[in-house]
C-alpha positions in Angstrom: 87.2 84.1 82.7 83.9 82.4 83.3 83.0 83.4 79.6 85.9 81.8 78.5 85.0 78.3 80.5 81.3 78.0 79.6 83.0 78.3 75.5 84.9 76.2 76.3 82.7 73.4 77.8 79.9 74.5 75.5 82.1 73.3 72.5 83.7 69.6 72.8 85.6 70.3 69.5 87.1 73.1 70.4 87.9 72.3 73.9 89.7 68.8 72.4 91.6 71.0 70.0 92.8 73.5 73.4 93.6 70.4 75.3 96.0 68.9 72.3 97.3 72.0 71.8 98.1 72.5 75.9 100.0 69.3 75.9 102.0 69.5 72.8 103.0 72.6 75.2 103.8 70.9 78.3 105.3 68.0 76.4 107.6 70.3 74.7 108.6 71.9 77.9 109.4 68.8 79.8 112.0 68.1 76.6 113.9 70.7 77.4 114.0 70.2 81.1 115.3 66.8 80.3 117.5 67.2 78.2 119.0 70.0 80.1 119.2 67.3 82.7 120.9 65.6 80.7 123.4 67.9 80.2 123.8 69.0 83.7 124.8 64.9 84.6 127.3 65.0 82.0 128.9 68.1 83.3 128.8 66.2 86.1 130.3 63.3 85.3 132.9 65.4 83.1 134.0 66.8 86.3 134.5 63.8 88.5 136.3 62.1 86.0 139.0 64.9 86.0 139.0 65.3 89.5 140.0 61.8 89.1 142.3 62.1 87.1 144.6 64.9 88.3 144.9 62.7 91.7 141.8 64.1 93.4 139.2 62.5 95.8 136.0 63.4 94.0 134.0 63.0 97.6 137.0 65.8 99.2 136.1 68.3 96.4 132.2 67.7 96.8 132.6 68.4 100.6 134.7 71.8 99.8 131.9 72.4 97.5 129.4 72.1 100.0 131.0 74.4 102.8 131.7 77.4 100.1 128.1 77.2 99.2 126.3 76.6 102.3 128.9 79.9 103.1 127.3 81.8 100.1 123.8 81.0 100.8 124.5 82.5 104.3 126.2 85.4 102.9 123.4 85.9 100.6 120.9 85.8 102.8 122.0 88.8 104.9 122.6 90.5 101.2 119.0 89.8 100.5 117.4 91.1 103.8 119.6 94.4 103.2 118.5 94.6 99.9 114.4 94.2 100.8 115.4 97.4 103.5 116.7 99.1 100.9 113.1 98.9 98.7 110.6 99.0 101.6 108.7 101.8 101.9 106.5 103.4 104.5 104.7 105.7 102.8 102.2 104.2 100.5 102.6 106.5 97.8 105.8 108.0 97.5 106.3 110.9 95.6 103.5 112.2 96.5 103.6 116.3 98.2 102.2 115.9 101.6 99.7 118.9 102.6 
């Protein structure tokens, strides 16, 4: 790693070509989160509006919403803590014949 650094701060070219080449990557990244954002507000909005228009309180639904998944959270919590029993191990190399 320290090889790689002192080539890289040895050479300003090279290290201006990394850094373009690092942001065109994060850049491109963030594009995707936003627009995936995007898309996640107008599911959202899709759904409010035909909440709304089948009669329903869109701030009732959001509230049943929020109790069933607060209610899986806590159900997957106790899941979880049963699942790390099931893959913790004692001895530190199992398989292993014991003499």
């Amino acid at each position: 790693m320290k090889n790689a650094i002192d080539f890289l701060t040895g050479n300003p070219l090279i290290l201006g070509i990394a850094v373009i080449i690092s942001l065109m990557i994060v850049f491109s990244f963030a594009k995707k989160i936003i627009h995936f954002l995007f898309v996640l507000v107008a599911i959202a909005v899709l759904y409010v509006a035909w909440v709304t228009w089948h009669g329903g309180n869109p701030m009732e639904k959001a509230g049943k919403a929020e109790q069933s998944l607060k209610g899986a959270v806590q159900k997957g919590d106790g899941i979880l803590k049963s699942v790390k029993g099931l893959f913790r191990h004692d001895d530190p190399s199992p398989g292993k014949d014991k003499e």
